[in-house]
N, C-alpha and C positions, 0 to 999 in steps of 0.2 A: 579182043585184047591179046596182042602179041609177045607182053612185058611180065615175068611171073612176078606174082605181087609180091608186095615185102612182109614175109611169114613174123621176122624180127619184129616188127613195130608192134605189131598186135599183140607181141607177146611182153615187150617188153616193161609195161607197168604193171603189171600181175604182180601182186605179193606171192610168197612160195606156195602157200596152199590151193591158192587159184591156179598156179604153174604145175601142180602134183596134179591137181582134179581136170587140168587139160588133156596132160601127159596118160594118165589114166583113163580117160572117157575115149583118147583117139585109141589106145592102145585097145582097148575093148572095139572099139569097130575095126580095124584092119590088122590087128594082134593074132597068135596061132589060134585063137579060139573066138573068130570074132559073134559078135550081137547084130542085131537088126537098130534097136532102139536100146536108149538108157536115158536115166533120170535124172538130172541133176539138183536136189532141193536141198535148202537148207535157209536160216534166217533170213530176214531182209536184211539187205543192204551188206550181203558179206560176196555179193560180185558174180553173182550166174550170168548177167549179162557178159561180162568181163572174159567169163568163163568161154559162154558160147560163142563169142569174137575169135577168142584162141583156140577153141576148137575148129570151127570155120576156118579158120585162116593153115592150121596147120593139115585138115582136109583137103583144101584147093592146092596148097602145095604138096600135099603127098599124091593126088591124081593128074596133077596139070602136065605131064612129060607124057603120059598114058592119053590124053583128051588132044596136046598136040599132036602125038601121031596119028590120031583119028580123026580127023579135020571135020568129021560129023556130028562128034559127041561136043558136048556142051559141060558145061560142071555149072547144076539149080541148084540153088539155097533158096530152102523156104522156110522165114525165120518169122514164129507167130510170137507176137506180144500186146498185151494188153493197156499199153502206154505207149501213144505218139513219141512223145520226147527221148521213152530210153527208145524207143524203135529207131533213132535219124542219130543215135550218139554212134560216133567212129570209133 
């Protein structure tokens, strides 16, 4: 894929506390202090999927200019879920 994807769409139907818990979980991995891993939990149905989309999306766009200089590296997402249906939702 030669075209950086669109960081905006993914982000864009977040309600604000999904956009603070995106904003906050990338900031935790490539922030002055970053983590390896982080958790994100809380009620059903208040958006971790939603979450991990906007996280994802704003990771391939914070490494994709770093992965095209290096024509070798790749950028893997491996995203485990316990539900076919939320797994195939864009």
């Amino acid at each position: 894929m030669s075209t950086r994807p669109d960081t905006s769409s993914a982000l864009a139907g977040l309600k604000d506390f999904q956009t603070a818990t995106v904003n906050y979980v990338f900031d935790r991995f490539y922030g002055p202090d970053p983590t390896r891993r982080f958790l994100v939990a809380d009620e059903v149905g208040l958006g971790k999927t939603l979450v991990a989309r906007g996280v994802i999306a704003r990771t391939i766009d914070h490494l994709w200019d770093e992965v095209l200089r290096n024509k070798s590296r790749r950028i893997d997402v491996i995203y485990i879920c316990s539900n076919a249906d939320i797994a195939r939702q864009t």
